[in-house]
C-alpha positions, 0 to 999 in steps of 0.5 A: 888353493893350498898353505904351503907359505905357512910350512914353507915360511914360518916355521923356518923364519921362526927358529931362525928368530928364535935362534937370535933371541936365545942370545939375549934370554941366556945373558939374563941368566949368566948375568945372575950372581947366584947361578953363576960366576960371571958377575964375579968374574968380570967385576960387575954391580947391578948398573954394570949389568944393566949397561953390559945386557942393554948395549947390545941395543944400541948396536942394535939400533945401527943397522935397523934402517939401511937394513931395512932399505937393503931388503927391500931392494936387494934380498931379505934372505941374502941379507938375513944369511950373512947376518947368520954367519956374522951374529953367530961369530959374535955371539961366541966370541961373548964367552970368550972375553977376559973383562967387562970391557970386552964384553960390553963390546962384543955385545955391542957387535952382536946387536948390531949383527942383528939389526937388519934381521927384524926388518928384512923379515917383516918384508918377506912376511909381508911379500908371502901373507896378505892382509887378512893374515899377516897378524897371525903370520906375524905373530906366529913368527915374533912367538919366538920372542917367549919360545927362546926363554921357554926352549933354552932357559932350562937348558941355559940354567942347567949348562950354567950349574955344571959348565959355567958361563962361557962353555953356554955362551960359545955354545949357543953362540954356534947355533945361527951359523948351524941353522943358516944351511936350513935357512938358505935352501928354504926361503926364497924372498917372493912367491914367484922364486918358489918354483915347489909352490903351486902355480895357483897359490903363487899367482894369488899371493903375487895378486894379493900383494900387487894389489894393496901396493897399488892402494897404499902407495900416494898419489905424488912421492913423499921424502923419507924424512916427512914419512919418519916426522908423521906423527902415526909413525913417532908415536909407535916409535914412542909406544915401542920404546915404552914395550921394550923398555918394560920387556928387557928390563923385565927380563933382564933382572927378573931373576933377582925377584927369585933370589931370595928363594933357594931354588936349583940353577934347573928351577931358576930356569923353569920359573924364569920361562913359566911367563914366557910360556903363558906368553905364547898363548897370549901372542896367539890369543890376541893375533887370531882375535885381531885377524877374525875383527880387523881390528888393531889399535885395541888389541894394542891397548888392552895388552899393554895396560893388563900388562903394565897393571899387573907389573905394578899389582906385581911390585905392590904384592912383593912381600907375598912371593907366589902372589907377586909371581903371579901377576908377574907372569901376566905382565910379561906377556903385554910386551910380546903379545902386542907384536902381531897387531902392532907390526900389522898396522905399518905393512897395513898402512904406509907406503910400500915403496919405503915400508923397510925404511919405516920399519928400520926406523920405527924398530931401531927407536924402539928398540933403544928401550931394550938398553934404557929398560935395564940400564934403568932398572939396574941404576935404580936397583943399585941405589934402592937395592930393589927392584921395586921402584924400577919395575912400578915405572916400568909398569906406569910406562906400559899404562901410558903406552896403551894411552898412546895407542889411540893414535895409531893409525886404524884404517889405510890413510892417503900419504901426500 
């Protein structure tokens, strides 16, 4: 039997992600007065940056599960090719606001044009890789998460220096609309719509999948409402609101630990992606040794509390720069390298007859962390004019969330 899913899927599904994330790497970088002029000319403080970077989440939140749902019985590569086109129309329209108002707004909609894409994936990963791959599938696609920062912080930095902020934004704003061709003549959303694949992976894959709907669905129908009331499914809302919080907040203000340095717009950028980099072989890392065990609770735990002992290690540290850097670079990872497995655990473990609508749930609640992380971090950097305080709870909420992981759910559980 060949491989051709891992060609034929993942890479396309992960430049396409990569692609989104772009979109909220490069405001992290506009949004830094000393590499550029957008604070200045919008008239924002630290809280406003905060609000203006995390509303995107709240728009995220909208469509998480109805889009969830629409995959799940229409099309996840017709869902995700009108997201294409609407995220990029938004995106653009980013570098084109004339007030802080109108930025926010913009903002706003471009979440909520993202928000079907995250659960209309994790379908179509789950219709393509059984169970014995789907970490490695999973994470192999949520690697873009760190790739956008590693690819385009660079590049994003350079732009800003010679060109300003709207000519980056517009033109990175275009990229979803350009790859969505790609997008479109590659995917298909099962095995058996990919006539190019050979016959026997297609019957195995087909077979693979049947045959754990058959062993995850309960013996009598269960209300979308006592499914979301599980406790397994609230406390990986909670764990994933704690991991986003901490991802975004980080992201989102982790130049202001390089300002005091005088570093070029090009060096702010490779020191802003070195973390981002280390990530992609900690996602690979701890995806792969998930897949050899089977094992996914503990490789949700350990990630998360190195992560939030070296964000904390990292505060301590501030006074020595390259040390503080350091355990910076392994705090950013936890966050993202916990995806493969933690994505794993509900395709491994729920229903499938409303897999899309738990994955919108679990996946819109956590991702309101993506709005309260900055907001925090901003408020809290406004009146302390550091980021000491925010980034030490951010790190104790990273601890808590690896507490939290001893009650996920280990092993197929009977919903009735």
């Amino acid at each position: 039997m060949t491989r051709q899913r891992w060609l034929r899927i993942i890479p396309v599904a992960l430049i396409m992600y990569t692609i989104s994330y772009v979109d909220r790497t490069n405001v992290s970088l506009a949004l830094d007065g000393k590499i550029s002029s957008m604070l200045r000319d919008l008239a924002m403080d630290d809280r406003m940056k905060g609000l203006a970077a995390g509303v995107f989440f709240i728009g995220y939140c909208f469509l998480q599960v109805p889009g969830g749902y629409i995959a799940q019985r229409w099309s996840p590569k017709k869902l995700v090719s009108i997201a294409l086109v609407v995220w990029g129309v938004c995106a653009m329209s980013c570098g084109l606001v004339h007030s802080y108002r109108a930025f926010t707004v913009a903002r706003f909609f471009l979440g909520m044009a993202e928000s079907g894409v995250f659960p209309a994936t994790m379908i179509l990963l789950a219709r393509w890789f059984p169970r014995s791959e789907r970490v490695r599938a999973c994470a192999l696609w949520c690697v873009c998460q760190p790739m956008a920062v590693v690819i385009s912080a660079p590049a994003t930095g350079w732009v800003l220096q010679h060109y300003g902020w709207r000519v980056m934004l517009v033109l990175e704003g275009a990229l979803p609309i350009l790859w969505l061709p790609v997008w479109w003549l590659c995917i298909s959303d099962r095995p058996a719509d990919a006539k190019t694949l050979p016959a026997a992976e297609r019957e195995f894959l087909e077979e693979s999948v049947r045959a754990e709907v058959l062993t995850l669905e309960p013996p009598r129908p269960v209300s979308l409402r006592r499914g979301i009331c599980r406790p397994e499914v609230l406390v990986m809302m909670v764990i994933g609101m704690l991991y986003t919080g901490a991802a975004y907040g980080c992201m989102t203000f982790f130049t202001t630990v390089l300002k005091d340095r005088s570093f070029t717009g090009t060096q702010y950028g490779i020191l802003f992606a070195l973390p981002y980099l280390i990530t992609i072989g900690a996602m690979m890392l701890n995806s792969w040794h998930s897949d050899k065990t089977q094992e996914r609770r503990g490789h949700v735990a350990i990630a998360l509390a190195l992560s939030g002992a070296s964000l904390i290690l990292s505060v301590t540290l501030r006074g020595h720069f390259w040390a503080s850097y350091a355990f910076m670079c392994l705090a950013i990872p936890g966050p993202f390298a916990v995806l493969g497995p933690f994505f794993a655990i509900p395709t491994e473990t729920f229903p499938r007859s409303f897999l899309g609508l738990l994955l919108g749930a679990i996946n819109a609640v956590a991702n309101l962390g993506g709005f309260i992380g900055p907001y925090f971090v901003g408020g809290l950097t406004n009146l302390y004019h550091s980021t000491a305080v925010p980034f030490f709870f951010l790190g104790a909420g990273l601890l808590a969330a690896a507490l939290l992981s001893s009650w996920l759910p280990k092993t197929i559980r009977t919903w009735d």
